[in-house]
MDAnalysis code that builds the backbone (N, CA, C; Angstrom):
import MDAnalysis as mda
import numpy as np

u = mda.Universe.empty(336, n_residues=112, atom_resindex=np.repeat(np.arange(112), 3), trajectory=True)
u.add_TopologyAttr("name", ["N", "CA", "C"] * 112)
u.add_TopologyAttr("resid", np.arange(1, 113))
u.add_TopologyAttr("resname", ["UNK", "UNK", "UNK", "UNK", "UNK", "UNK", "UNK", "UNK", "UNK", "UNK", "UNK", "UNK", "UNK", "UNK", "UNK", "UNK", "UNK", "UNK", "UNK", "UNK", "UNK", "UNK", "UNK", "UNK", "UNK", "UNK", "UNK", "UNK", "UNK", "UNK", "UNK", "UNK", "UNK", "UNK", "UNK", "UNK", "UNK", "UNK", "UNK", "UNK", "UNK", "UNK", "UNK", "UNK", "UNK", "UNK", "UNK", "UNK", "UNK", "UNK", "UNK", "UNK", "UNK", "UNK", "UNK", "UNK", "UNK", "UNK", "UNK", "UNK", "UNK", "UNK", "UNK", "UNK", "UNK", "UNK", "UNK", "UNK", "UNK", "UNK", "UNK", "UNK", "UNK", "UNK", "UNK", "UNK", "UNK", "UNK", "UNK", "UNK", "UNK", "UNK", "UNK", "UNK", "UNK", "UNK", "UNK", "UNK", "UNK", "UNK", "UNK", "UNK", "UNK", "UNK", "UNK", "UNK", "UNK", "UNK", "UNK", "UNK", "UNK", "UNK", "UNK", "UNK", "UNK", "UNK", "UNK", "UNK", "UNK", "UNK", "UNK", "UNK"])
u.atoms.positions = np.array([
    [-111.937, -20.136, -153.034],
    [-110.771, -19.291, -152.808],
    [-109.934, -19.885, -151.688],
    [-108.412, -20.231, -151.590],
    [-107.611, -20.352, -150.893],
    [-107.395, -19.325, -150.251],
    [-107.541, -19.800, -148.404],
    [-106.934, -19.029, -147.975],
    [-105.804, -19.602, -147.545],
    [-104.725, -18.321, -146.391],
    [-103.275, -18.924, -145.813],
    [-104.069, -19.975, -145.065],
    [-105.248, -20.158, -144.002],
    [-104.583, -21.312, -143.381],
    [-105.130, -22.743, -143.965],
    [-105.845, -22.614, -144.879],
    [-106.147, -23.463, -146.037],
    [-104.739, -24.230, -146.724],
    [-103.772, -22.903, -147.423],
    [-102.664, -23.576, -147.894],
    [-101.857, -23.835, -146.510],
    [-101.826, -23.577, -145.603],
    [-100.673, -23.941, -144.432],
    [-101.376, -25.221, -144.354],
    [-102.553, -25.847, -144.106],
    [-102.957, -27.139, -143.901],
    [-102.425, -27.818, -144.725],
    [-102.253, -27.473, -145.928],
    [-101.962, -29.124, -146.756],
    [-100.653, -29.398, -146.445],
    [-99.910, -28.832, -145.456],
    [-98.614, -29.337, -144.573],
    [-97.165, -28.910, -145.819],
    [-96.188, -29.641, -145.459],
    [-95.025, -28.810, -146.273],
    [-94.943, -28.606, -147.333],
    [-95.318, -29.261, -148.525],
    [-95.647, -29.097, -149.439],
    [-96.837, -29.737, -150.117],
    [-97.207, -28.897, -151.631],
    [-98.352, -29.700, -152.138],
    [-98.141, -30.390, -153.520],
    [-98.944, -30.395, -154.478],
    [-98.714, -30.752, -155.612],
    [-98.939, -29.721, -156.872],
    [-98.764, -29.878, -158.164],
    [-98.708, -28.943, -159.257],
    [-100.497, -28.589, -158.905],
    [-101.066, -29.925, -159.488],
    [-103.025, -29.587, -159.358],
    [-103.419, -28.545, -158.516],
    [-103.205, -28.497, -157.626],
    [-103.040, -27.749, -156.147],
    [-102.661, -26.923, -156.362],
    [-101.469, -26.450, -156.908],
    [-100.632, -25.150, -156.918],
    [-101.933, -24.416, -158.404],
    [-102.415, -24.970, -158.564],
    [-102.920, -25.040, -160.126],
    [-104.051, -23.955, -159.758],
    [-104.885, -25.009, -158.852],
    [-106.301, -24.184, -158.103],
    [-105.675, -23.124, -157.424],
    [-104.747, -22.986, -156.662],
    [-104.581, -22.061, -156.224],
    [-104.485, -20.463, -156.555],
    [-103.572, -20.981, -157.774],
    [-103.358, -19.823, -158.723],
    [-104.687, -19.324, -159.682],
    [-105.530, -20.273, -159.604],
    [-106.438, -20.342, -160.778],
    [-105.765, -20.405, -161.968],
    [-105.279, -21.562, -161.986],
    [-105.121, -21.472, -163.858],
    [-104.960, -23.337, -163.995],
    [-104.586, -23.480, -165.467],
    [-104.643, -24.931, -165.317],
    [-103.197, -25.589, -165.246],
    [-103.535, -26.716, -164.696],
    [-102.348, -27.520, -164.227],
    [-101.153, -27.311, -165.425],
    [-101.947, -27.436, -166.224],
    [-100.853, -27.821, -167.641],
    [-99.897, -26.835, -167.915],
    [-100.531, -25.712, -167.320],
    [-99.361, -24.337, -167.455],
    [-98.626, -24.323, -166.341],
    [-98.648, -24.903, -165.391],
    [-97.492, -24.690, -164.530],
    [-96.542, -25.778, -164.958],
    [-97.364, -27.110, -165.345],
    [-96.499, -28.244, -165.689],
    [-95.612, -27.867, -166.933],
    [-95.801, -27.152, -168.237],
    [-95.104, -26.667, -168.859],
    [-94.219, -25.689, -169.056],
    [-94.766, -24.798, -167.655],
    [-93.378, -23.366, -166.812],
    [-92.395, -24.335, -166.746],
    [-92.995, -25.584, -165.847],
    [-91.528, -26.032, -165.033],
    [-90.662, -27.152, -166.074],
    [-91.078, -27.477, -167.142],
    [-90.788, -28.304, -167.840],
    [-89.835, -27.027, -168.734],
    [-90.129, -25.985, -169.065],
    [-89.122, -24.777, -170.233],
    [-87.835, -24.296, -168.941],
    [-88.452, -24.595, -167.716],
    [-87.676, -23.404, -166.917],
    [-88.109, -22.141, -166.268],
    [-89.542, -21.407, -166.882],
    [-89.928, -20.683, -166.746],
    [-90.694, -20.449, -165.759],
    [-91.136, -21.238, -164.482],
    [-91.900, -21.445, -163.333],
    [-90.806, -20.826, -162.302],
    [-91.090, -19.283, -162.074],
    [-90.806, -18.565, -161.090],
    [-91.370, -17.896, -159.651],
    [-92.112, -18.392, -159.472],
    [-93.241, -17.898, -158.606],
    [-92.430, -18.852, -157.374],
    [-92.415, -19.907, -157.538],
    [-92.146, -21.099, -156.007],
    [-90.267, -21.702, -156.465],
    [-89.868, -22.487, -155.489],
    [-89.242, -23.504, -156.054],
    [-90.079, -24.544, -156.326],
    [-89.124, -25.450, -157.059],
    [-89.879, -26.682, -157.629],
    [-88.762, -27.839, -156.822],
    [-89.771, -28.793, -156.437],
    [-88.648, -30.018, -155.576],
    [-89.180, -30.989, -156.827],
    [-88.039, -31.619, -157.265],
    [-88.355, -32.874, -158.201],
    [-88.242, -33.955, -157.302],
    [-89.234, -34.669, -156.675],
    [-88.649, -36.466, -156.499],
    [-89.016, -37.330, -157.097],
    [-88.392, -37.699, -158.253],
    [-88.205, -38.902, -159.022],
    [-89.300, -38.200, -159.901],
    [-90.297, -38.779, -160.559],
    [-91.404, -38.708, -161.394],
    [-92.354, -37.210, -160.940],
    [-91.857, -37.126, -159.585],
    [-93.248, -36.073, -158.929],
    [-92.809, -34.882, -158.355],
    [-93.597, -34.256, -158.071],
    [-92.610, -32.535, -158.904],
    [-93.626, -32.170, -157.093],
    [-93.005, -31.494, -156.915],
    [-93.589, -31.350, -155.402],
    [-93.490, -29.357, -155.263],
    [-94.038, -28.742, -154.720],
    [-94.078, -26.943, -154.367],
    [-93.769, -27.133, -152.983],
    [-92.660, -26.243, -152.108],
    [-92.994, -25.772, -151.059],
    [-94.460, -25.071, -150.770],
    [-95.576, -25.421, -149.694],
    [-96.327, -24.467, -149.288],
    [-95.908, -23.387, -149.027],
    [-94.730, -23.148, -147.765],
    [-93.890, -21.922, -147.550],
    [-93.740, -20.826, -148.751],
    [-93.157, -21.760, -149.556],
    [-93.025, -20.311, -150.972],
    [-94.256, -19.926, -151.400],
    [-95.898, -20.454, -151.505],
    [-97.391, -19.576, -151.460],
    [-97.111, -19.098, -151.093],
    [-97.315, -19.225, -149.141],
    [-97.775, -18.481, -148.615],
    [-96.615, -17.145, -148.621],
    [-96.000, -17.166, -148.856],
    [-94.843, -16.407, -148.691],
    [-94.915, -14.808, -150.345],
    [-95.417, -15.572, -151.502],
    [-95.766, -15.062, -152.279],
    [-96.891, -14.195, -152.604],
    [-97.988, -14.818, -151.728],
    [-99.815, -14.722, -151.596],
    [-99.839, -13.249, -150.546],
    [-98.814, -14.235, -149.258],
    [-99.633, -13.394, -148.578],
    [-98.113, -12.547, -147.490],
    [-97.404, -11.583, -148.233],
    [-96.616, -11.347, -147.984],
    [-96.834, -10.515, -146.540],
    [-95.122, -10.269, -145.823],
    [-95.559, -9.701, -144.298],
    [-96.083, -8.481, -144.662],
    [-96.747, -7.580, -143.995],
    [-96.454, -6.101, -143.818],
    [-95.549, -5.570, -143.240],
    [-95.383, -4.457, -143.930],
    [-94.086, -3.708, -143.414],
    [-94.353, -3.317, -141.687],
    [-93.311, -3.468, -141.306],
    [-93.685, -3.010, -139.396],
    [-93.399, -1.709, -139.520],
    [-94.161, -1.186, -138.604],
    [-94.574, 0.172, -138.465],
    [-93.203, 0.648, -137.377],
    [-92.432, 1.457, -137.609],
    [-91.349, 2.137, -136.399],
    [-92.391, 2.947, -135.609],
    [-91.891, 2.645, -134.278],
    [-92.740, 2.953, -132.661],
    [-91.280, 3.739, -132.548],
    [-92.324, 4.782, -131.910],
    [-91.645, 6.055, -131.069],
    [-92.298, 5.960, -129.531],
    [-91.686, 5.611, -128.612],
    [-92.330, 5.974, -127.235],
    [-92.748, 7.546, -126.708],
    [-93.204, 7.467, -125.977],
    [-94.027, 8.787, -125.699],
    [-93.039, 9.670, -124.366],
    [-91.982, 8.639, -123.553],
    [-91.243, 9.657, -122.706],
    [-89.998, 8.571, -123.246],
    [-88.442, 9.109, -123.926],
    [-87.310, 8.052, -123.538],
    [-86.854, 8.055, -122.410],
    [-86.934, 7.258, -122.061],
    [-85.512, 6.671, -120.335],
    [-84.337, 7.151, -120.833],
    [-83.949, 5.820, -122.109],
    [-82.492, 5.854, -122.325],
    [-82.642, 6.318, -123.539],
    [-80.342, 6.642, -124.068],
    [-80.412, 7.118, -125.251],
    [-80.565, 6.142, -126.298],
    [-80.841, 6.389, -127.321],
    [-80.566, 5.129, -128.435],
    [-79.306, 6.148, -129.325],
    [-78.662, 5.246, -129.850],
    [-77.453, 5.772, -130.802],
    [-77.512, 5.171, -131.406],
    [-77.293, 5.461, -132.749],
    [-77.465, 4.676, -134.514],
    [-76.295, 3.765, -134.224],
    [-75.268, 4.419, -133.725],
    [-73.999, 3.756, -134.235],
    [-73.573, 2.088, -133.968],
    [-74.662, 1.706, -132.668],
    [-74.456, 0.515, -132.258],
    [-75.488, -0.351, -132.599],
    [-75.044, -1.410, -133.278],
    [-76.083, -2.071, -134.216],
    [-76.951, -3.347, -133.109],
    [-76.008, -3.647, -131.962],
    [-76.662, -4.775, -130.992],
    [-77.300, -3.901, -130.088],
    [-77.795, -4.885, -129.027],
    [-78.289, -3.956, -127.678],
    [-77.089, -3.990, -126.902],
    [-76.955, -2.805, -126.476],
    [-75.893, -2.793, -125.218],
    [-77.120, -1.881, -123.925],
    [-75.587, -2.126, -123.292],
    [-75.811, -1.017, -121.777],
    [-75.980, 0.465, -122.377],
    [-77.554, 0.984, -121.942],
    [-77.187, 2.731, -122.221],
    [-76.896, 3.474, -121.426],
    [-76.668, 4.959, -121.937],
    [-76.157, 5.768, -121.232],
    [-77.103, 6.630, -120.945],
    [-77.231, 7.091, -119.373],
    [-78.380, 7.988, -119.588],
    [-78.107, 9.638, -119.944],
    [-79.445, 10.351, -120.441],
    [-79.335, 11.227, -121.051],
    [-77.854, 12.369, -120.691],
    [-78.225, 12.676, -118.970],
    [-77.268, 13.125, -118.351],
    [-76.052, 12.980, -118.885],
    [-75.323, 11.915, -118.903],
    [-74.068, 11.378, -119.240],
    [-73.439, 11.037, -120.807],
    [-74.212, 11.512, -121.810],
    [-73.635, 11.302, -123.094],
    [-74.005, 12.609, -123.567],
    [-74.846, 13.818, -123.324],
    [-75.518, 14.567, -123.847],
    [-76.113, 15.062, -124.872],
    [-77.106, 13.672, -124.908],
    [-78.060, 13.412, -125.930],
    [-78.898, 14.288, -125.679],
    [-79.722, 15.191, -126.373],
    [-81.132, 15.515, -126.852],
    [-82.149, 15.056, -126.621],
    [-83.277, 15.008, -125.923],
    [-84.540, 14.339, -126.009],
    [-85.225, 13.828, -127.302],
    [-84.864, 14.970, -128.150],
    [-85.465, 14.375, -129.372],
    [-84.552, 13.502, -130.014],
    [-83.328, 13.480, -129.863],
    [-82.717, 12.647, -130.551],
    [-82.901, 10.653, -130.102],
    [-83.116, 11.264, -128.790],
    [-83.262, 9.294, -128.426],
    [-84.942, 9.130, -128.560],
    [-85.837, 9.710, -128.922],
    [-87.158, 9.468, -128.497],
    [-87.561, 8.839, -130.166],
    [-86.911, 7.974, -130.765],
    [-86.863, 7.139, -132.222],
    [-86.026, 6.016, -131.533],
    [-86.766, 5.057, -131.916],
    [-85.940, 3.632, -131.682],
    [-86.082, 3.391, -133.135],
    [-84.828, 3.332, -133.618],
    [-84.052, 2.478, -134.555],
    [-83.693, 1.357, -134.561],
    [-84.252, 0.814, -135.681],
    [-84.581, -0.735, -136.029],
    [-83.069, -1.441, -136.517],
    [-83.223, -2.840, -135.815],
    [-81.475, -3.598, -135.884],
    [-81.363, -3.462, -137.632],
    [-80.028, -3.427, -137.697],
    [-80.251, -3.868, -139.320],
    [-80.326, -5.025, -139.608],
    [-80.747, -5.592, -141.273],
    [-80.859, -6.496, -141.370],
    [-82.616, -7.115, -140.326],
    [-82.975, -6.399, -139.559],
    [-84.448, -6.624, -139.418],
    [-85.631, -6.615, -140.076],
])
């Protein structure tokens, strides 16, 4: 059984055989995905005669991130406001008249 740092070792990319064991199946079916078109799982790098896989796209497929968990702190300092998508300077509670409960959720950048 492949693991990630098994496939991260064989460095940037590997070969079909390889991609073959990995998947468990035989070479000949990936060599004939990529020969119809039908090899969707990775990209495929052609150089010249030899057909090369990003490792990156495995591991990326295998062993996808987990979702991050949103953290709530247990006292807020400052406010958080949806509306501003960077970090700025906050305002403290006093001075915008935020809610406790409303700033005690940190909201995740978008696009994070």
């Amino acid at each position: 059984m492949w693991t990630r740092e098994a496939i991260e070792a064989l460095g940037p990319t590997t070969d079909v055989p390889t991609t073959a064991e990995i998947f468990e199946v035989h070479k000949d079916t990936i060599y004939a995905q990529i020969r119809r078109g039908e090899w969707t799982a990775t990209r495929v790098l052609s150089l010249g005669r030899k057909i090369r896989i990003p490792t990156r796209d495995l591991i990326a497929l295998l062993y996808a991130p987990e979702p991050a968990q949103q953290v709530s702190p247990a006292v807020p300092t400052q406010c958080q406001h949806p509306e501003y998508a960077q970090v700025m300077p906050m305002q403290s509670q006093s001075q915008c008249g935020c809610r406790v409960g409303e700033s005690a959720v940190i909201h995740p950048l978008r696009g994070a």
